[in-house]
N, CA, C and O atoms as CSV, one atom per row, in Angstrom:
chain,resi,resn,atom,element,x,y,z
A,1,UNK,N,N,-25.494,-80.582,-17.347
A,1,UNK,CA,C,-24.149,-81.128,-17.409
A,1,UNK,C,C,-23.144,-79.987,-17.240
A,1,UNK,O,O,-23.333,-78.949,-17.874
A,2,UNK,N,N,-22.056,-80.112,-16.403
A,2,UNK,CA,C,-21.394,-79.213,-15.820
A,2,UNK,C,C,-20.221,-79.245,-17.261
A,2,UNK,O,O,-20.011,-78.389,-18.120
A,3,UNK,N,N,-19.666,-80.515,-17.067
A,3,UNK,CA,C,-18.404,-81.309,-17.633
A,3,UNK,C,C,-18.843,-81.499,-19.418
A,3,UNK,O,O,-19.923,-81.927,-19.826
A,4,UNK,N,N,-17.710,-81.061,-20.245
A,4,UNK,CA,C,-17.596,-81.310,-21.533
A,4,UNK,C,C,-17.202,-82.881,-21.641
A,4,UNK,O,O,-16.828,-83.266,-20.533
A,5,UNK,N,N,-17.171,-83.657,-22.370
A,5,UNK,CA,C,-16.828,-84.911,-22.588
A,5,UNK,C,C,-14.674,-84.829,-22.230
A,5,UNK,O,O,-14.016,-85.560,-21.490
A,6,UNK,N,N,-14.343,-84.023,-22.837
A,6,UNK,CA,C,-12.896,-84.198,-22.976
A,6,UNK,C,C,-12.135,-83.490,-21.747
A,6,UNK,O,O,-10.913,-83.483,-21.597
A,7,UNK,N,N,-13.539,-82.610,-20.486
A,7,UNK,CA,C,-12.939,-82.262,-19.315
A,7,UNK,C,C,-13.169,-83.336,-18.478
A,7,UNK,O,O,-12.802,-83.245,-17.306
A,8,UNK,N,N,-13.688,-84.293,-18.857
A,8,UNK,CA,C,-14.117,-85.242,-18.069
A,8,UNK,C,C,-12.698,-86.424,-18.005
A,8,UNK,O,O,-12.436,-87.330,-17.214
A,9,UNK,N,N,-12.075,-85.965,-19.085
A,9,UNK,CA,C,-10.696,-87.060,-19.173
A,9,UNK,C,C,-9.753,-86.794,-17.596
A,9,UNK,O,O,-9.211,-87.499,-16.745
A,10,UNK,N,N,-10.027,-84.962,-17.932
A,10,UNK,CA,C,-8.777,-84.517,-16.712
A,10,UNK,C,C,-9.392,-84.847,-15.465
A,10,UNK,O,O,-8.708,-84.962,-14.448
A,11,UNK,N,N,-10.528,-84.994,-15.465
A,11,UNK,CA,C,-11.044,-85.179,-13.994
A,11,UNK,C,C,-11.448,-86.206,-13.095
A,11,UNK,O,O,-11.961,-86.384,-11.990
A,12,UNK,N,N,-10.798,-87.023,-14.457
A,12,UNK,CA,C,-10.152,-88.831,-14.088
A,12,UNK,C,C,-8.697,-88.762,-13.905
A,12,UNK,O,O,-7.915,-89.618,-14.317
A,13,UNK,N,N,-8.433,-87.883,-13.376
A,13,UNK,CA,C,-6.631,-88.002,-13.159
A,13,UNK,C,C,-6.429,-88.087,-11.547
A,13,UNK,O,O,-5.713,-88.925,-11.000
A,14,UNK,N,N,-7.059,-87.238,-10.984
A,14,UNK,CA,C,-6.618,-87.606,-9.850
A,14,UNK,C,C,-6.815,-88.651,-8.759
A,14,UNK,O,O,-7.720,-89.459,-8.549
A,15,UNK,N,N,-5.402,-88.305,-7.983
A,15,UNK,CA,C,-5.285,-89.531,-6.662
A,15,UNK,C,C,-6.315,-89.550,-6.330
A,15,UNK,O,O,-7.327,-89.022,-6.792
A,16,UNK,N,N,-6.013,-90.661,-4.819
A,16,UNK,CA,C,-7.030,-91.203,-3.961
A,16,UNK,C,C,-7.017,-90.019,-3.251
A,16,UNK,O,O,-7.954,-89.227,-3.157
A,17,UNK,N,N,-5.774,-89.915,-2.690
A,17,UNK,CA,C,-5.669,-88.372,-1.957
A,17,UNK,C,C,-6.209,-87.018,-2.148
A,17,UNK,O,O,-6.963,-86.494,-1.327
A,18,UNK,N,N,-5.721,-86.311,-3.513
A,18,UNK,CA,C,-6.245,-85.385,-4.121
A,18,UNK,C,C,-7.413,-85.597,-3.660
A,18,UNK,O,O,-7.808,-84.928,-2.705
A,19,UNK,N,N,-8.387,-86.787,-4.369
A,19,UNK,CA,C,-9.884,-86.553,-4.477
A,19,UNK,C,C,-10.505,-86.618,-3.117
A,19,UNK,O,O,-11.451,-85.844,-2.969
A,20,UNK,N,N,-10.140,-87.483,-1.928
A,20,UNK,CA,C,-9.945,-86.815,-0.483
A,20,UNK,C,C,-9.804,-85.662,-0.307
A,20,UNK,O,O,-10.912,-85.336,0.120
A,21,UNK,N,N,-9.098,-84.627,-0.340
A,21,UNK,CA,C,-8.980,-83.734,0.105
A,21,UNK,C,C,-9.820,-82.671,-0.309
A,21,UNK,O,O,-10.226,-81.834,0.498
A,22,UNK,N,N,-10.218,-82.641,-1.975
A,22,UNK,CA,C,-11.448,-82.367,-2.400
A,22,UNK,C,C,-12.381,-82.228,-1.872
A,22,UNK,O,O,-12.935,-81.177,-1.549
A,23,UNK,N,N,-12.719,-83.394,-1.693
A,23,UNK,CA,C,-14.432,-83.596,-1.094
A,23,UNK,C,C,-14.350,-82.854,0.730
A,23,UNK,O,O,-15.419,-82.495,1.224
A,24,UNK,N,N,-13.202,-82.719,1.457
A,24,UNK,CA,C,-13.402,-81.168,2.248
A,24,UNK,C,C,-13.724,-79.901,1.951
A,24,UNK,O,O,-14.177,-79.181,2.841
A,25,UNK,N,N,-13.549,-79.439,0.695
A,25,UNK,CA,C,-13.840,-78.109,0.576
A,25,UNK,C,C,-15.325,-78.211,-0.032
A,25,UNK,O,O,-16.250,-77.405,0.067
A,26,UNK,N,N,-15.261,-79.630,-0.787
A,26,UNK,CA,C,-16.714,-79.707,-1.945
A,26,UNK,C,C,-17.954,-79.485,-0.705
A,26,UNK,O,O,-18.853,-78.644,-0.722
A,27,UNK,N,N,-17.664,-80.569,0.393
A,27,UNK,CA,C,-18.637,-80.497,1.478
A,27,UNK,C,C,-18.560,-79.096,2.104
A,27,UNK,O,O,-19.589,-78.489,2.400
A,28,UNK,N,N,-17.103,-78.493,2.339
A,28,UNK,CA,C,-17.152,-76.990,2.822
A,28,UNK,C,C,-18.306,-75.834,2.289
A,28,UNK,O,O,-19.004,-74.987,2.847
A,29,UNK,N,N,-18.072,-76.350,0.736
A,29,UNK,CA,C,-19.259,-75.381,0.087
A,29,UNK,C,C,-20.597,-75.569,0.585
A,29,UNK,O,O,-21.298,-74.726,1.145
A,30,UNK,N,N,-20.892,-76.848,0.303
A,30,UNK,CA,C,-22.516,-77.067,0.585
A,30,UNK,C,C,-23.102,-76.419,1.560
A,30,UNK,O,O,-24.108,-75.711,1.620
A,31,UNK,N,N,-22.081,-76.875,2.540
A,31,UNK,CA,C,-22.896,-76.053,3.962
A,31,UNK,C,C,-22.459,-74.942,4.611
A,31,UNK,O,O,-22.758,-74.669,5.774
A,32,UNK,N,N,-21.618,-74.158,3.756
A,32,UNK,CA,C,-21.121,-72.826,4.228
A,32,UNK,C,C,-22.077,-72.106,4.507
A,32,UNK,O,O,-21.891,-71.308,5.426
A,33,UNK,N,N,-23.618,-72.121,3.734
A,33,UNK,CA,C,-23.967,-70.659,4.290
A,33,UNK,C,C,-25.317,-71.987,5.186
A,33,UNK,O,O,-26.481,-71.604,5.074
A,34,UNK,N,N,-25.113,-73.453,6.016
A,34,UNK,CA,C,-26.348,-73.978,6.672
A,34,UNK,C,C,-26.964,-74.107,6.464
A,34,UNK,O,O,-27.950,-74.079,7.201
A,35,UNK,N,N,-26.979,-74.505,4.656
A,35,UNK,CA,C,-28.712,-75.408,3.953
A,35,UNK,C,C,-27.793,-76.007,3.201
A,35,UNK,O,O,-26.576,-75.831,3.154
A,36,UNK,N,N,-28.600,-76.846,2.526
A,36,UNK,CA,C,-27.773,-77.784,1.620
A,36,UNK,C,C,-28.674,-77.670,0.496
A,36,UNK,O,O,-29.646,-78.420,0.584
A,37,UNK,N,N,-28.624,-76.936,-0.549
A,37,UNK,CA,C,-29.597,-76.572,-1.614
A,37,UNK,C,C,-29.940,-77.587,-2.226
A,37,UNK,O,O,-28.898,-78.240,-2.281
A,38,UNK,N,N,-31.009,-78.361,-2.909
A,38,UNK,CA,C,-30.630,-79.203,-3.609
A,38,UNK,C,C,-29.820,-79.128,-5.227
A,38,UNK,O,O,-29.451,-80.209,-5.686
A,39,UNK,N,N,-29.610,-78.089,-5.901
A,39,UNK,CA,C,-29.431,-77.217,-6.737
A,39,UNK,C,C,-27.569,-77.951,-6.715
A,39,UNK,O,O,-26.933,-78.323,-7.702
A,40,UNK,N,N,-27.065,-77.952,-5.112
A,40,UNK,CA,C,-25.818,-78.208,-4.879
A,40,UNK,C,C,-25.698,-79.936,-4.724
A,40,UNK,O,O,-24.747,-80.655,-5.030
A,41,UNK,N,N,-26.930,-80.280,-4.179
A,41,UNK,CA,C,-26.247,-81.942,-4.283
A,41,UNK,C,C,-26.837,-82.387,-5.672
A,41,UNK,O,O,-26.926,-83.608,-5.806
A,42,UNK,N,N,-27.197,-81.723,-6.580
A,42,UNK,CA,C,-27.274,-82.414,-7.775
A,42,UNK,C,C,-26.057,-82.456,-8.268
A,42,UNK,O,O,-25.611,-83.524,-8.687
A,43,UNK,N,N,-24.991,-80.787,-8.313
A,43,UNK,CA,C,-23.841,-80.607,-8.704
A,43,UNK,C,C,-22.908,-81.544,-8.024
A,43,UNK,O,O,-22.353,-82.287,-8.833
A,44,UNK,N,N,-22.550,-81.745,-6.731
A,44,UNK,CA,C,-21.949,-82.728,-6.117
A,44,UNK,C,C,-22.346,-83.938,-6.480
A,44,UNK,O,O,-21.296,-84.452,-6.867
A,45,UNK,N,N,-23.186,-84.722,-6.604
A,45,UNK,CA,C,-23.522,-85.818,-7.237
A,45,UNK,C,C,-22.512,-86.281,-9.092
A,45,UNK,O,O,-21.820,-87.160,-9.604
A,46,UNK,N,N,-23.103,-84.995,-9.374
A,46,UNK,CA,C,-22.515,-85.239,-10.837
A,46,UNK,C,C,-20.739,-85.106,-11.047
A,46,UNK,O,O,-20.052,-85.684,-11.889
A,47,UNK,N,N,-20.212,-83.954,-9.767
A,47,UNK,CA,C,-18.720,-83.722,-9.538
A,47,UNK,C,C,-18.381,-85.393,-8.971
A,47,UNK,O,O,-17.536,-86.165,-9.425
A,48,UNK,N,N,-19.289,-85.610,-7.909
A,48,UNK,CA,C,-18.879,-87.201,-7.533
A,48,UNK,C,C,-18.775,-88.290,-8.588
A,48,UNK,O,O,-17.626,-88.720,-8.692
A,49,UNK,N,N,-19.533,-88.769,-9.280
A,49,UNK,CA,C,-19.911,-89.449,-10.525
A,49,UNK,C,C,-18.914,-89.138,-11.293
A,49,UNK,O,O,-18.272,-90.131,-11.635
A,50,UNK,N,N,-18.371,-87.746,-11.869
A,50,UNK,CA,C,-17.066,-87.697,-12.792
A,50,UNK,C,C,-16.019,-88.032,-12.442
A,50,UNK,O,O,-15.473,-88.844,-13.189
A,51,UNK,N,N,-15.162,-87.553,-11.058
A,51,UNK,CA,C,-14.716,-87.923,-10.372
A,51,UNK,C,C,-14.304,-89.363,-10.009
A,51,UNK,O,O,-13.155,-89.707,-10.285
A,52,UNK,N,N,-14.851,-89.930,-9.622
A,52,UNK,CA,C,-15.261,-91.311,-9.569
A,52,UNK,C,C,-14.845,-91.106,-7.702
A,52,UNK,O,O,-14.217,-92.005,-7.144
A,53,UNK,N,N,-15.188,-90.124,-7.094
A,53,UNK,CA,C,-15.488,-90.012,-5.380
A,53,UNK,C,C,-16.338,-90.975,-5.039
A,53,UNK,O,O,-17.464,-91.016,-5.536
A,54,UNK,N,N,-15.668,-92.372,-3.649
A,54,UNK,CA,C,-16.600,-92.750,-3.422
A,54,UNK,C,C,-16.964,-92.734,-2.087
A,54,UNK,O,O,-16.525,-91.711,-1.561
A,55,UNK,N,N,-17.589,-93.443,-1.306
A,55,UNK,CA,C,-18.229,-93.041,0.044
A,55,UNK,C,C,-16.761,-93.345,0.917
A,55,UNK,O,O,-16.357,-92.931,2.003
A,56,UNK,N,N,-16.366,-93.973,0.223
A,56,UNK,CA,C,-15.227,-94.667,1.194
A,56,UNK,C,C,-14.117,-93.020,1.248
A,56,UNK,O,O,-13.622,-92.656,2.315
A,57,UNK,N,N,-13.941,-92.369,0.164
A,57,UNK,CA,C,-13.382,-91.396,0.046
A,57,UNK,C,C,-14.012,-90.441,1.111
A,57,UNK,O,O,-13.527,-90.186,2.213
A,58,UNK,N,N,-15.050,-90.013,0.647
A,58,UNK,CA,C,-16.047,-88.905,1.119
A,58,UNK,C,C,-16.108,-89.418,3.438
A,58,UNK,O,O,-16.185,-88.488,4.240
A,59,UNK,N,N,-16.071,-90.390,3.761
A,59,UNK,CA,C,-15.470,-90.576,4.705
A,59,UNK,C,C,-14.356,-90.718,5.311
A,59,UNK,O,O,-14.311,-90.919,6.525
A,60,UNK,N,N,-13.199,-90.625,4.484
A,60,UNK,CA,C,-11.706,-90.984,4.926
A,60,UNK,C,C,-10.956,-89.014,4.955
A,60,UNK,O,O,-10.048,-88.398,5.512
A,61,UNK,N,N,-12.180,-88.725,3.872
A,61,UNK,CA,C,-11.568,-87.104,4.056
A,61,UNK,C,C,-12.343,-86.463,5.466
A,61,UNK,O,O,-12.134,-85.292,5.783
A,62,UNK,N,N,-13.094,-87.191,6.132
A,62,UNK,CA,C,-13.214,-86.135,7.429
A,62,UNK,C,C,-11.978,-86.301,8.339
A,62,UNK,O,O,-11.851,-85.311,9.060
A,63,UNK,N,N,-11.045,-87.220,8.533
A,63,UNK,CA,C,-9.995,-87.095,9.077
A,63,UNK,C,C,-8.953,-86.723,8.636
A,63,UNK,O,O,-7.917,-87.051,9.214
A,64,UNK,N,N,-8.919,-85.940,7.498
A,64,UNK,CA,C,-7.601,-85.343,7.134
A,64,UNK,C,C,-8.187,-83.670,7.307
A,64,UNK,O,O,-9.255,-83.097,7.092
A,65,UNK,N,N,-6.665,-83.234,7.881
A,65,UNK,CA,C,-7.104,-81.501,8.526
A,65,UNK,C,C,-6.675,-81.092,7.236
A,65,UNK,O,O,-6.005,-81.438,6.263
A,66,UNK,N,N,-7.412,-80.157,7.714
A,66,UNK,CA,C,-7.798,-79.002,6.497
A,66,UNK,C,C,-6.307,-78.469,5.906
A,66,UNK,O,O,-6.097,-78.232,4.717
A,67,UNK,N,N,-5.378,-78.342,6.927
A,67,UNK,CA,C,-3.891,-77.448,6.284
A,67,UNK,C,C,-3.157,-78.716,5.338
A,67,UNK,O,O,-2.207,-78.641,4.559
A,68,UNK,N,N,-3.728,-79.518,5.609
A,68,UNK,CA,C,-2.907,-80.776,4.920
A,68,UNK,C,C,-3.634,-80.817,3.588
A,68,UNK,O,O,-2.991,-81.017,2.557
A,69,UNK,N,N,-4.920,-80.639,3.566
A,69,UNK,CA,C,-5.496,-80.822,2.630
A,69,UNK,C,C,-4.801,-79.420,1.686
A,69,UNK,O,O,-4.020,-79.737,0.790
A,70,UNK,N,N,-4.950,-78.641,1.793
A,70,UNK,CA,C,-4.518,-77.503,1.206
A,70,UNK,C,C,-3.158,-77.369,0.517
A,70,UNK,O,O,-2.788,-76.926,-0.570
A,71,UNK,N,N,-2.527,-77.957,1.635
A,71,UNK,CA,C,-0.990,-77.953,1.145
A,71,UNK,C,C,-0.941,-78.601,-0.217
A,71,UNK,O,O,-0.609,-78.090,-1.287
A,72,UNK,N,N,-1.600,-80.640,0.214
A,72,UNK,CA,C,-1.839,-81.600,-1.017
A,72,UNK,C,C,-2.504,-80.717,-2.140
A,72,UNK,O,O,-1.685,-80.374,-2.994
A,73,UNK,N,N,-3.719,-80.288,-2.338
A,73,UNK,CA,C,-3.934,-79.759,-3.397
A,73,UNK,C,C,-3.304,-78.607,-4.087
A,73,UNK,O,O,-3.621,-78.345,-5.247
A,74,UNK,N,N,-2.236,-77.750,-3.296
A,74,UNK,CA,C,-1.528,-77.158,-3.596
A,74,UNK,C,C,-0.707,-77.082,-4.633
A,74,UNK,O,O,-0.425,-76.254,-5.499
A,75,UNK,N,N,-0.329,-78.383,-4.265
A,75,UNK,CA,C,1.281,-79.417,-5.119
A,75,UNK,C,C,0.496,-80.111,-6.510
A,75,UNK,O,O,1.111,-80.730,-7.378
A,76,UNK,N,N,-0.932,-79.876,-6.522
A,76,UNK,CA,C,-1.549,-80.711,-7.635
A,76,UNK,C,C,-0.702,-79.849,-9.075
A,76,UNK,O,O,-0.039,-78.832,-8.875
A,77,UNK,N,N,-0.839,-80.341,-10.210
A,77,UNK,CA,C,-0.425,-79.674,-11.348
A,77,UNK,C,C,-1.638,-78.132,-11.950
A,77,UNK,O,O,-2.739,-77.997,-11.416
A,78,UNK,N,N,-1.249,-77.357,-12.840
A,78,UNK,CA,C,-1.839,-76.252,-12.657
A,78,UNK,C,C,-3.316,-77.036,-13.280
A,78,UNK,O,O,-4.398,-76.734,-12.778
A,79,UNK,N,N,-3.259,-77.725,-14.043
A,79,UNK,CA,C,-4.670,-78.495,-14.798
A,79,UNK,C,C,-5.542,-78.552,-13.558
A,79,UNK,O,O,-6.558,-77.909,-13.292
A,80,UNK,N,N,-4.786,-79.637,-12.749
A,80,UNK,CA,C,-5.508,-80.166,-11.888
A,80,UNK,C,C,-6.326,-79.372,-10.944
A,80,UNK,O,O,-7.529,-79.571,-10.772
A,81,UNK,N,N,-5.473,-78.255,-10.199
A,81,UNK,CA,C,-5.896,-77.270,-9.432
A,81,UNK,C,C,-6.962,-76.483,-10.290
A,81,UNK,O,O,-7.840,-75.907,-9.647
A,82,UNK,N,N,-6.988,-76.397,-11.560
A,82,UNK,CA,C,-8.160,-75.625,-12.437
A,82,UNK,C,C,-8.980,-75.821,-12.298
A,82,UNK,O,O,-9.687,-74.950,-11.790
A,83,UNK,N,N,-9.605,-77.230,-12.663
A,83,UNK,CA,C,-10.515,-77.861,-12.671
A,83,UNK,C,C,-11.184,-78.361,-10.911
A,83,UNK,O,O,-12.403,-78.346,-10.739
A,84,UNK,N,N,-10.654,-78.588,-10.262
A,84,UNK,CA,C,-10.803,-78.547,-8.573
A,84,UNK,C,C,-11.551,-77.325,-9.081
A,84,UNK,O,O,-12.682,-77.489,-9.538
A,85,UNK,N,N,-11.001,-76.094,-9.038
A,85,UNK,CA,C,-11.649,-75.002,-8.974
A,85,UNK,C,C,-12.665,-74.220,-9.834
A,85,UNK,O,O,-13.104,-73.073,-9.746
A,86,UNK,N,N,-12.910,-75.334,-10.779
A,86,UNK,CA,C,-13.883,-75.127,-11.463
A,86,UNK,C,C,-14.849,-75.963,-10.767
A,86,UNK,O,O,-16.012,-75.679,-11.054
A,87,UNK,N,N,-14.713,-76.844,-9.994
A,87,UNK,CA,C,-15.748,-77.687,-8.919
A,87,UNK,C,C,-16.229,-77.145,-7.872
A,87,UNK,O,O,-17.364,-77.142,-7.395
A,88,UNK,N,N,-15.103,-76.611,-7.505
A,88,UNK,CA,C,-15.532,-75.972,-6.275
A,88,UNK,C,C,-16.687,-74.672,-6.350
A,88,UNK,O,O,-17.647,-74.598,-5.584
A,89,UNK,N,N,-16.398,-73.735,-7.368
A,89,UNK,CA,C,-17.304,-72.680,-7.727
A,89,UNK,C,C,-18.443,-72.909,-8.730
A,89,UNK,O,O,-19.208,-72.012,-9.084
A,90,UNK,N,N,-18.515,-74.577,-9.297
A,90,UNK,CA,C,-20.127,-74.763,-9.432
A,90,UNK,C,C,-20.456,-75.397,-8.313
A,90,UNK,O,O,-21.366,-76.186,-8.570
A,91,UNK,N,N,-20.178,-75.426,-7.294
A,91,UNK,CA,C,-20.856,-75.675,-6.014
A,91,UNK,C,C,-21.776,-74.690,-5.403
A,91,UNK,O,O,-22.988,-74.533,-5.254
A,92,UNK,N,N,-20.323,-73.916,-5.026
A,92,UNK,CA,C,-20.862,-72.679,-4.155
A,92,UNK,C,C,-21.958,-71.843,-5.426
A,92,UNK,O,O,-22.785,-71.088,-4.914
A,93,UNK,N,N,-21.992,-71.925,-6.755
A,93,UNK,CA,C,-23.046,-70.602,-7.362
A,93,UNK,C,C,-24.570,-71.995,-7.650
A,93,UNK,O,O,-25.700,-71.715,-8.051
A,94,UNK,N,N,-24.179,-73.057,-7.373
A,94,UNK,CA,C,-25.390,-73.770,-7.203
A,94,UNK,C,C,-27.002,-73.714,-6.789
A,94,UNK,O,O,-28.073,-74.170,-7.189
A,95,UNK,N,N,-26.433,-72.776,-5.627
A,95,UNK,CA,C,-28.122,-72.642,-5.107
A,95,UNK,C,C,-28.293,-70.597,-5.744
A,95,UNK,O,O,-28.826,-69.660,-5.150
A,96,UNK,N,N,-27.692,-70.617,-6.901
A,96,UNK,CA,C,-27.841,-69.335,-7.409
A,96,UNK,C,C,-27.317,-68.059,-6.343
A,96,UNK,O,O,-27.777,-67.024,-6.825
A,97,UNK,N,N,-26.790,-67.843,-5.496
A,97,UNK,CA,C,-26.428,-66.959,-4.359
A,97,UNK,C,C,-25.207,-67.218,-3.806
A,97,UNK,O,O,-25.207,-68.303,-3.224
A,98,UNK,N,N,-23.954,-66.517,-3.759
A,98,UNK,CA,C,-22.818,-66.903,-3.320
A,98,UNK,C,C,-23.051,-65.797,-2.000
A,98,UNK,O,O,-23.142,-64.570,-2.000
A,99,UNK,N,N,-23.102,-66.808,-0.886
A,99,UNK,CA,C,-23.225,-66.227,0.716
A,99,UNK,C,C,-21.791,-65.705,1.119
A,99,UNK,O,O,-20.740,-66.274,0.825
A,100,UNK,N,N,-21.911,-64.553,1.824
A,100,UNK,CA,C,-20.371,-64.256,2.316
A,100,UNK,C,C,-19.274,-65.316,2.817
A,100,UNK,O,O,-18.055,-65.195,2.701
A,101,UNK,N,N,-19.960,-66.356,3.386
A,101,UNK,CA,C,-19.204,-67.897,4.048
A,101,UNK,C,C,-18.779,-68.303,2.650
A,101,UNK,O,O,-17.566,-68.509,2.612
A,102,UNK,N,N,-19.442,-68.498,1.393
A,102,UNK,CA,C,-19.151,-69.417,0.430
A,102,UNK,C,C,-17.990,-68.614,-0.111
A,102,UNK,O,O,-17.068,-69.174,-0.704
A,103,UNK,N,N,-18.041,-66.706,0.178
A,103,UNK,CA,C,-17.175,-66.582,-1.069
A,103,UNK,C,C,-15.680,-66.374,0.191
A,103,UNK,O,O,-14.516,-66.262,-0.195
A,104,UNK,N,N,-16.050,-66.367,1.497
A,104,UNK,CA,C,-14.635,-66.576,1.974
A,104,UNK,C,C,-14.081,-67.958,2.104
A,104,UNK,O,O,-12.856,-68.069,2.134
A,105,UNK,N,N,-14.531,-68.599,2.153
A,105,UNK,CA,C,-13.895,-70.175,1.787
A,105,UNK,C,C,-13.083,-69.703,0.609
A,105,UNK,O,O,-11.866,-69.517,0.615
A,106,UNK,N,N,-14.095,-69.493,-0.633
A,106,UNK,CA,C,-13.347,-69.420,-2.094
A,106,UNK,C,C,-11.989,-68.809,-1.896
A,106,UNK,O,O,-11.055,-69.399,-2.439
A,107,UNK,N,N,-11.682,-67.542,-1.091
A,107,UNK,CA,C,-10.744,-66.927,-1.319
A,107,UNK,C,C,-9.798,-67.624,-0.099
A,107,UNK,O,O,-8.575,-67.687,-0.222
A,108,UNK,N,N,-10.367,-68.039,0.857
A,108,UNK,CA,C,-9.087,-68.965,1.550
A,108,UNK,C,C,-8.478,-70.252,0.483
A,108,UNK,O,O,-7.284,-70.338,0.198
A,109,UNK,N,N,-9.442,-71.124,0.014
A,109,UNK,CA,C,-8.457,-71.849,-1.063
A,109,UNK,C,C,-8.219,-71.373,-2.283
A,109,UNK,O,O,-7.888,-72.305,-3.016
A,110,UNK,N,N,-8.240,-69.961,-3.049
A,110,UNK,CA,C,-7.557,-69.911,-3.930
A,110,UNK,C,C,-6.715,-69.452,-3.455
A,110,UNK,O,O,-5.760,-69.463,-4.232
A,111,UNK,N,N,-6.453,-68.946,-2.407
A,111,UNK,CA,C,-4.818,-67.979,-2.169
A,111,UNK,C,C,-3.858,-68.679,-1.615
A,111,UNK,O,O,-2.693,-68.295,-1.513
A,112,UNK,N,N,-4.398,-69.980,-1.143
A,112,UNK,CA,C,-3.714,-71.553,-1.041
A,112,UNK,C,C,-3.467,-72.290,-2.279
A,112,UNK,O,O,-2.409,-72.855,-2.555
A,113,UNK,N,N,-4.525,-72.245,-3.010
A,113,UNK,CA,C,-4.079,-73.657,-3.909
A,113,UNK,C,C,-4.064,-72.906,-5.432
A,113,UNK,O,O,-3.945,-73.621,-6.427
A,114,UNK,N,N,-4.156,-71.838,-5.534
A,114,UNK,CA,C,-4.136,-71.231,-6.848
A,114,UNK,C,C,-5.088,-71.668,-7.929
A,114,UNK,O,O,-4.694,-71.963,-9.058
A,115,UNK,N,N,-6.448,-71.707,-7.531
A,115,UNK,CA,C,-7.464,-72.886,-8.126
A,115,UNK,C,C,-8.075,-72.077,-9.785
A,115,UNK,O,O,-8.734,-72.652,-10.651
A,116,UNK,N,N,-7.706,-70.970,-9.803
A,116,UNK,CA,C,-8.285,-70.406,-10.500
A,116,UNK,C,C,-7.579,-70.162,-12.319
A,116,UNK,O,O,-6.373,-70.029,-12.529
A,117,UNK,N,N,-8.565,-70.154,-13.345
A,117,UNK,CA,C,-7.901,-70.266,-14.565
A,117,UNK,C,C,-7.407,-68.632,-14.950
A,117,UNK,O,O,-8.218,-67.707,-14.899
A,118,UNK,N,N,-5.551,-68.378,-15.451
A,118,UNK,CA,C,-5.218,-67.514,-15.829
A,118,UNK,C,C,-5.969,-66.580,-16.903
A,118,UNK,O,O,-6.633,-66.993,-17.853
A,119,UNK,N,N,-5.775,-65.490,-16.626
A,119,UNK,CA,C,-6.529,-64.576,-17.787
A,119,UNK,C,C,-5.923,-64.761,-18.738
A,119,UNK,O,O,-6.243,-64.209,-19.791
């Protein structure tokens, strides 16, 4: 279990959108470094399931471009963007190995969306 019971409240907050735009980077991770670990679709499964991502989502986000997506999660509140980014990086350390692809994604959306929790 990734999620505490009471992070699981915040991670019922977001839009239809938000959680669209999500599931671009969530899928970005998986296959950044061209395997799909299973290690990572257990984590995606369970990010999906909290979430409440559904297929209908997870297909409506391949047509939204990536700068849009970025921007939207941008504008999310600082909670929101936390926790995104606490999703996003149990993705990518999923299959135990963060590949140079996984950790430049990471640093293209945190220096976009500020995903990361203050010291």
């Amino acid at each position: 279990m990734i999620f505490q019971e009471f992070e699981k409240l915040y991670l019922q907050q977001y839009t239809v959108q938000e959680k669209r735009a999500m599931c671009i980077f969530f899928m970005e991770a998986a296959h950044a470094d061209n395997e799909i670990h299973p290690n990572e679709v257990k984590v995606i499964n369970e990010i999906f399931s909290v979430i409440n991502i559904t297929k209908a989502d997870l297909d409506a986000s391949q047509s939204m471009p990536m700068n849009s997506a970025l921007d939207l999660l941008s504008r999310m509140s600082e909670i929101k963007r936390i926790y995104f980014g606490k999703c996003l990086a149990n993705i990518i350390i999923a299959d135990g190995n963060i590949s140079p692809e996984e950790n430049e994604l990471w640093n293209i959306v945190n220096s976009r969306v500020k995903c990361e929790a203050p010291d």
